[in-house]
VOPAGU-2260 file (C-alpha; in pm, 1 decimal, decimal comma):
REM VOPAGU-2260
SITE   aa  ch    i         X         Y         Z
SITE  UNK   A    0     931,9   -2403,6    -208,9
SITE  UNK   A    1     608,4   -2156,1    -197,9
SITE  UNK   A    2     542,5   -1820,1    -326,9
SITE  UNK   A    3     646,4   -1552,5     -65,7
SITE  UNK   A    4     319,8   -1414,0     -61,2
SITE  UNK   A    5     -34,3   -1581,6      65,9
SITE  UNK   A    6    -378,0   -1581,7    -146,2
SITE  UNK   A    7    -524,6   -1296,9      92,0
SITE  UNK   A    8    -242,5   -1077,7     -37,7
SITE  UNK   A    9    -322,8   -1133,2    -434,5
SITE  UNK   A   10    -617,5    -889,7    -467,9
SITE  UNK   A   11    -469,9    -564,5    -284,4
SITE  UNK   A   12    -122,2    -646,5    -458,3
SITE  UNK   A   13    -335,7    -657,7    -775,6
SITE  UNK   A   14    -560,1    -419,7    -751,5
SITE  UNK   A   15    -285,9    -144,3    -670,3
SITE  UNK   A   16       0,6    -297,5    -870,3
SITE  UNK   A   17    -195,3    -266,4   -1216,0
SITE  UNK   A   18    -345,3     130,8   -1098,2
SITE  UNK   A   19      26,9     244,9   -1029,3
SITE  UNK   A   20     191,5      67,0   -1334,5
SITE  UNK   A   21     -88,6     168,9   -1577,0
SITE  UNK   A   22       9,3     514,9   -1434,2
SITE  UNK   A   23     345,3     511,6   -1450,4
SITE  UNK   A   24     283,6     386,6   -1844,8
SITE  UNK   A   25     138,5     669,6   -1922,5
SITE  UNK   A   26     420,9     920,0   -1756,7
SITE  UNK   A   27     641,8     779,0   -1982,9
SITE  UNK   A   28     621,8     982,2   -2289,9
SITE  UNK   A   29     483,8    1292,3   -2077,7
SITE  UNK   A   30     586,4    1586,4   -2349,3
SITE  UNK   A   31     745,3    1932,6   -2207,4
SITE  UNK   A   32     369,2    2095,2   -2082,9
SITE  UNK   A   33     265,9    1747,4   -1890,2
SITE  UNK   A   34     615,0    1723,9   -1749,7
SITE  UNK   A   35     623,3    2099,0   -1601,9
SITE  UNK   A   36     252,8    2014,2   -1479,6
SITE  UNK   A   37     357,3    1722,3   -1249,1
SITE  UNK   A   38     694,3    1894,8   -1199,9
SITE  UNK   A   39     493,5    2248,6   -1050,0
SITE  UNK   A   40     221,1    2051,8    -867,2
SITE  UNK   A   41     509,7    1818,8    -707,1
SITE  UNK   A   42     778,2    2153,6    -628,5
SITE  UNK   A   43     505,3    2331,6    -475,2
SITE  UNK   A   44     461,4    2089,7    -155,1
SITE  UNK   A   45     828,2    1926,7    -230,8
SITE  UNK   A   46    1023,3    2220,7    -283,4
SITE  UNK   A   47    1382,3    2060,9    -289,6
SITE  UNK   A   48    1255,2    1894,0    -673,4
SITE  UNK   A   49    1291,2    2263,6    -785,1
SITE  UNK   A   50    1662,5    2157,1    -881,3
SITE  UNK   A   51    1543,5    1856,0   -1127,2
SITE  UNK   A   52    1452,9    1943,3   -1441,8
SITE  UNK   A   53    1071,0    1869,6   -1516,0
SITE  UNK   A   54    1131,4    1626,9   -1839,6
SITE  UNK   A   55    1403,6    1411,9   -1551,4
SITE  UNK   A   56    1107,8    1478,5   -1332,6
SITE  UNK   A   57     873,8    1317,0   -1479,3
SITE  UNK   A   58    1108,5    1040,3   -1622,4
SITE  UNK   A   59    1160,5     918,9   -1273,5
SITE  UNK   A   60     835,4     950,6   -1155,2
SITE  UNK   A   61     702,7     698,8   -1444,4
SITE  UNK   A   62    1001,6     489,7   -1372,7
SITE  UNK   A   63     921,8     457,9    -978,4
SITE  UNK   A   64     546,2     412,7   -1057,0
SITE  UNK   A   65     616,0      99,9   -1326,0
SITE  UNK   A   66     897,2     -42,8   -1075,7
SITE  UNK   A   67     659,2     -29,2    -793,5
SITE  UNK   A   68     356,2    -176,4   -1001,5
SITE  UNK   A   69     585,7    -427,7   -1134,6
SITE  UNK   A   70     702,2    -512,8    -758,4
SITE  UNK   A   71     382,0    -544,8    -636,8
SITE  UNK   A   72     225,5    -784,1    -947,5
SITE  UNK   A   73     526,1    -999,7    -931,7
SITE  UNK   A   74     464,1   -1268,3    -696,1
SITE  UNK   A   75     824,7   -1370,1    -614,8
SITE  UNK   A   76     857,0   -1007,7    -471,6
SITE  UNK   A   77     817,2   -1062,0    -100,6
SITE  UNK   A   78     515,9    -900,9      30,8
SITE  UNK   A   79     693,0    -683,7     274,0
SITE  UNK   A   80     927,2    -518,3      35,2
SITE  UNK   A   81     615,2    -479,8    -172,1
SITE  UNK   A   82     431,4    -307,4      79,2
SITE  UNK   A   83     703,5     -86,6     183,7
SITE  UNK   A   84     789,3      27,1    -158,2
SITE  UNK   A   85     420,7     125,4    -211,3
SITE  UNK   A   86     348,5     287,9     152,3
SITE  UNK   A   87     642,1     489,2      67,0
SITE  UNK   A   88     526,3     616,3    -231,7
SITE  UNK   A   89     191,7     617,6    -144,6
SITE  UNK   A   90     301,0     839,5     155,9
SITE  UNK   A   91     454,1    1099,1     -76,8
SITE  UNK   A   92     165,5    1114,8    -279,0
SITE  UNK   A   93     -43,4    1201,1       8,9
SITE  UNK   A   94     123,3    1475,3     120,0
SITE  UNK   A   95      64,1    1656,0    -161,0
SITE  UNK   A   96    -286,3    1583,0    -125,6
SITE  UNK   A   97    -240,3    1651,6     270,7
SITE  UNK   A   98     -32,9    1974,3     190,5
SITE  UNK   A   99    -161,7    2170,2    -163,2
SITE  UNK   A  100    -414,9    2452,4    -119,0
SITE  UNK   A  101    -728,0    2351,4    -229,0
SITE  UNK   A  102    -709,8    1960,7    -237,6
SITE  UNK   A  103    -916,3    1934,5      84,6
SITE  UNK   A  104   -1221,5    2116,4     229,4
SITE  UNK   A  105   -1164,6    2425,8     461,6
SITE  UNK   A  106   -1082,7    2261,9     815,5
SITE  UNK   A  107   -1142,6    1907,6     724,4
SITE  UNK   A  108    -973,7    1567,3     513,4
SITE  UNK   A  109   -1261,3    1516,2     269,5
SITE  UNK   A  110   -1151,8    1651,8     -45,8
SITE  UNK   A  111   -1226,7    1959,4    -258,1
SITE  UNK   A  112   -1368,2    1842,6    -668,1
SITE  UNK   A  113    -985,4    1885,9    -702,0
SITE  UNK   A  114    -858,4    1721,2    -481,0
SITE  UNK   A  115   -1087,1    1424,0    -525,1
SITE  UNK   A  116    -825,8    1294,7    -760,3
SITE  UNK   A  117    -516,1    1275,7    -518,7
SITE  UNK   A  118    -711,5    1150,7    -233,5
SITE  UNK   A  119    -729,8     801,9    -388,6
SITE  UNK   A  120    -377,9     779,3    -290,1
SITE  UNK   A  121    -522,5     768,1      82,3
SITE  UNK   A  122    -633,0     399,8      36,8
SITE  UNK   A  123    -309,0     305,1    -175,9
SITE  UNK   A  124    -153,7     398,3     181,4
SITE  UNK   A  125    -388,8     173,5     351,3
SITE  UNK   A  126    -302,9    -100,4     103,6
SITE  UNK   A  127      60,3     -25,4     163,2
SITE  UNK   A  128      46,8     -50,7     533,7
SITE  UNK   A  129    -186,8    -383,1     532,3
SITE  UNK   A  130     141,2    -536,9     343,5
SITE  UNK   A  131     377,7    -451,7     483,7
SITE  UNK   A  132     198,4    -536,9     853,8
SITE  UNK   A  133      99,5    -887,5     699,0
SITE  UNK   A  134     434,9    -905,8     538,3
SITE  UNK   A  135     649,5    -831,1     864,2
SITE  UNK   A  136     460,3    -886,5    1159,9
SITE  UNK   A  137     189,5   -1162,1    1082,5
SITE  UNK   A  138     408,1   -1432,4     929,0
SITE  UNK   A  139     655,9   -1630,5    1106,5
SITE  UNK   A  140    1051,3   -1583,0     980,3
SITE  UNK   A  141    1101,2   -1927,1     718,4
SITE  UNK   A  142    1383,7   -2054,2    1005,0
SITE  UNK   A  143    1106,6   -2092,1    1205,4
SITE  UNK   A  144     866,3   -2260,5    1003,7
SITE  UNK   A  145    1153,1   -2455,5     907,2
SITE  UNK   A  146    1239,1   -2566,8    1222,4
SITE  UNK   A  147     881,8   -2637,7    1260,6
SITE  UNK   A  148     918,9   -2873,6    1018,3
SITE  UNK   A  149    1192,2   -3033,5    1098,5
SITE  UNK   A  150    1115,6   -3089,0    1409,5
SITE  UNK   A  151     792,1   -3210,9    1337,6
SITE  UNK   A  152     916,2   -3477,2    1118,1
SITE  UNK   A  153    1197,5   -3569,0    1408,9
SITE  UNK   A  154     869,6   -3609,9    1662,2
SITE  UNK   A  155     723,6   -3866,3    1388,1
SITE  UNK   A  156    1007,6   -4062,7    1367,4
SITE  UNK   A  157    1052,3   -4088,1    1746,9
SITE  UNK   A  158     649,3   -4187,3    1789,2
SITE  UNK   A  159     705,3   -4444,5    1564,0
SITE  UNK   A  160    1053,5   -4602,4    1757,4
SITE  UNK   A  161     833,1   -4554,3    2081,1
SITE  UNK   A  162     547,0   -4756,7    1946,0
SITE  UNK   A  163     790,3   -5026,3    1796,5
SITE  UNK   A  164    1006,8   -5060,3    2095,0
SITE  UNK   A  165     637,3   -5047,5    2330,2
């Protein structure tokens, strides 16, 4: 039984598994001023994570970044949970990019020098999306491709009665 993912999915899955978990690593020990940093910047276009605490803040932050790194570099995860975990987070992430004063240039996407930072989550979006597209809509459900087979082998076996009994 194959991987549930294909070759053209390794590189993305890769390339924005090991960026988020390499974050999320580094989150994990964030000390008090670090923690109400992230916590401030994330209340001020989320304002319902007023309520958590900015040390649980930042603990589950790190904790959703390495699960979501770890989902997307392990291969047995199937590529359309994969890609919905990260355009989910990935969607988040933009809209504080999307939604804090400052990030983006007066009447336009392209970011400010501060905002340059966040706006890399734009193509961790794209790479979310293109997953969870290919993981969904481009590949056929296994019944069918095990039907395929199946059937396949059936028409073999009948070919070869037909030529015998020809």
């Amino acid at each position: 039984m194959g991987l549930p993912i294909t070759l053209s999915e390794i590189a993305p899955r890769i390339s924005a598994g090991a960026f988020i978990l390499n974050s999320g690593l580094g989150k994990r020990g964030a000390d008090e001023e670090a923690a109400t940093g992230m916590h401030g910047f994330a209340t001020g276009t989320y304002p319902f994570l007023a309520n958590v605490p900015p040390q649980q803040f930042a603990k589950g932050l790190a904790t959703a970044e390495i699960a979501i790194g770890a989902a997307l570099l392990t291969p047995f995860v199937p590529t359309a949970v994969a890609g919905a975990a990260l355009t989910a987070f990935s969607g988040g992430l933009l809209g504080l990019y999307l939604k804090t004063p400052g990030m983006r240039k007066e009447g336009s996407l392209a970011p400010t020098e501060q905002g340059l930072a966040v706006a890399k989550d734009s193509w961790l979006l794209g790479i979310g999306i293109g997953l969870l597209v290919r993981g969904t809509v481009d590949r056929e459900p296994r019944r069918i491709r095990k039907a395929a087979k199946v059937l396949a082998k059936a028409n073999k076996k009948a070919a070869k009665a037909r030529d015998r009994f020809s």
